[in-house]
C-alpha positions as CSV (number, residue, x, y, z in Angstrom):
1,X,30.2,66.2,-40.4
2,X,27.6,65.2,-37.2
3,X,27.1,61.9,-39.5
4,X,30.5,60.8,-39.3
5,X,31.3,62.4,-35.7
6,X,30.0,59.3,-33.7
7,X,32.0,56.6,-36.4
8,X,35.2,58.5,-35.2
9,X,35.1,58.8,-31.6
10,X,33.9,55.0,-31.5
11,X,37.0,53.6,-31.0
12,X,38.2,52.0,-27.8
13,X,41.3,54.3,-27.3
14,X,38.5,57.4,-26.5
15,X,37.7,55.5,-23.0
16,X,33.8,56.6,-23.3
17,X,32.6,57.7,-26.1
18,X,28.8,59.3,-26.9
19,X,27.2,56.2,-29.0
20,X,24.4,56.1,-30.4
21,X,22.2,54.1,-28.6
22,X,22.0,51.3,-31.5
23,X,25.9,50.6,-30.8
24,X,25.1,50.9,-26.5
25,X,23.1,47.8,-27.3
26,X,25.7,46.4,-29.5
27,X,28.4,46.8,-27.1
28,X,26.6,45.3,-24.4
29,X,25.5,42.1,-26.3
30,X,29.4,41.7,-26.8
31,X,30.2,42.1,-23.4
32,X,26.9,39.6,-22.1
33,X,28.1,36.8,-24.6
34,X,31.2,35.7,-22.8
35,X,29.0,36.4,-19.5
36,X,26.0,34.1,-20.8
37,X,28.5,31.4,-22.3
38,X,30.6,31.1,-18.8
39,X,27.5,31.0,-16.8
40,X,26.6,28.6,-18.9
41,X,29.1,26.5,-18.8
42,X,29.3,27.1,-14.8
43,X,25.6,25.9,-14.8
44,X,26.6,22.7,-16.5
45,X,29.4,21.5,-14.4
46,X,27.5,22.5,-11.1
47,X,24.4,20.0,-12.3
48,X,27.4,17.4,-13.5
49,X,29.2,17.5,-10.3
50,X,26.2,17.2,-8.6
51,X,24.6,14.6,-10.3
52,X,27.9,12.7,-10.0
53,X,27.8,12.8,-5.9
54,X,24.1,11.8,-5.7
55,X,25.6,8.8,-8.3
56,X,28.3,7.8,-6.3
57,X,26.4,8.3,-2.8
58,X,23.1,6.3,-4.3
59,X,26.6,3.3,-5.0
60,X,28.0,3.7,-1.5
61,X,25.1,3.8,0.8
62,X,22.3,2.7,-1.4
């Protein structure tokens, strides 16, 4: 019965479940991925913008 307890009360409608602390860590990778991925992407448009001012700035006044 305690082996299947945390299986049943892991679904989302429970609000906050007691997990084990192998599925904590799970849950918490799936939440940083999109995180990671956006900041990523963020990152990558910031240096693109960027680099695309110092481009057209190095044309206009250099």
């Amino acid at each position: 019965m305690l082996d299947s307890f945390p299986s049943l009360i892991s679904t989302p409608l429970t609000g906050m479940p007691k997990f084990p602390r192998g599925q904590v860590l799970c849950g918490f990778g799936q939440m940083l991925v999109p995180l990671v991925v956006v900041g990523k992407t963020f990152v990558a448009m910031v240096v693109a913008v960027n680099a695309f001012y110092a481009w057209r700035i190095e044309i206009m006044y250099g």
